[in-house]
GUPANU-123789 format. One record per residue (C-alpha): residue in one letter; x, y, z. Coordinates in steps of 0.2 Angstrom, whole numbers, padded with zeros to 4 digits, always signed. Example, Ala and Ser with C-alpha at 12.3 -4.5 7.8 and 13.67 -1.06 7.14 Angstrom:
2
A+0062-0022+0039
S+0068-0005+0036
***
This chain:
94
X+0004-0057-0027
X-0004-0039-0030
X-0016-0046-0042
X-0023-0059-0029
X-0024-0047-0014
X-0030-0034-0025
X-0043-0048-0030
X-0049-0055-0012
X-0051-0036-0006
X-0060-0031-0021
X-0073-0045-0017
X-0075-0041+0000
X-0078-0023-0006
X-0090-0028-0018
X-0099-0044-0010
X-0097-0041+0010
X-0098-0021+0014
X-0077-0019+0012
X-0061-0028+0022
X-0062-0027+0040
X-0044-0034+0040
X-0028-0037+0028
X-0015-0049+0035
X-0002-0055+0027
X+0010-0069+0035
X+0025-0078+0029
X+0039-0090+0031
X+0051-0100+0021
X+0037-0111+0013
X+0023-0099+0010
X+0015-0081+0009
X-0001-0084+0018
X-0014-0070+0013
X-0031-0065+0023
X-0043-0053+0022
X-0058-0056+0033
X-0076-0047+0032
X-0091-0044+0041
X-0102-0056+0028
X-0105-0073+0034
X-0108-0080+0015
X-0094-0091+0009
X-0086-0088-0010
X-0090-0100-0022
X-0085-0099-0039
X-0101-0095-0052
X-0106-0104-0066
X-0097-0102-0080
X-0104-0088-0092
X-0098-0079-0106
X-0079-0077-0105
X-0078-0061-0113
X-0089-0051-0101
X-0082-0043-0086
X-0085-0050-0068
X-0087-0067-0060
X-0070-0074-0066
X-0060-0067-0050
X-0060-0086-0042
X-0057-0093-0059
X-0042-0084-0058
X-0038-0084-0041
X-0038-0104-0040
X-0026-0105-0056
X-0012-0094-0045
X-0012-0102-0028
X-0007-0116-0020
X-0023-0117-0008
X-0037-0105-0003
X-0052-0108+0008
X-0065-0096+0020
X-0068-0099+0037
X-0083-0092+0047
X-0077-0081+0064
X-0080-0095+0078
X-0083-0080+0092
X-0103-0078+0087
X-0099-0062+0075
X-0106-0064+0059
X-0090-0062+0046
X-0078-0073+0039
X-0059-0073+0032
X-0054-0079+0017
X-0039-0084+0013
X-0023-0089-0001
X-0008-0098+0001
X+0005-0097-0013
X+0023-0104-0013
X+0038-0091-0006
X+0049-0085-0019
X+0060-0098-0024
X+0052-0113-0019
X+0041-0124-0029
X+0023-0126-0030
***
């Protein structure tokens, strides 16, 4: 779970001027993570390049771990968006 928060808040850092928000919600089925920005671009996994040079495999990564991950735009007329990442809870299956 550290890798893939650490993941979605290093993108906004990097790609969207840093996190506006980390929330993290839970219940027996799922950890639900969310981390929302003030960039309205969307991320999309690039290309593929050379695997053995650093950057661009974060979604690569990130899509191997989870059970389900998506962005949605802010619907209040703010520019932004949040992304999030949905993975099983601890002893259930994927």
């Amino acid at each position: 779970m550290l890798l893939l928060v650490s993941e979605v808040v290093t993108n906004a850092c990097l790609h969207a001027g840093g996190p506006r928000e980390l929330v993290l919600r839970h219940n027996a089925e799922r950890l639900r993570i969310e981390v929302s920005d003030d960039s309205p671009e969307i991320p999309r996994r690039r290309l593929p390049g050379d695997r053995s040079l650093p950057g661009g495999h974060g979604l690569i990564v990130v899509e191997r771990l989870v059970r389900n991950w998506g962005a949605q735009p802010f619907g209040d007329g703010q520019p932004g968006k949040t992304v999030w990442l949905e993975i099983p809870a601890r002893g259930t299956r994927a």
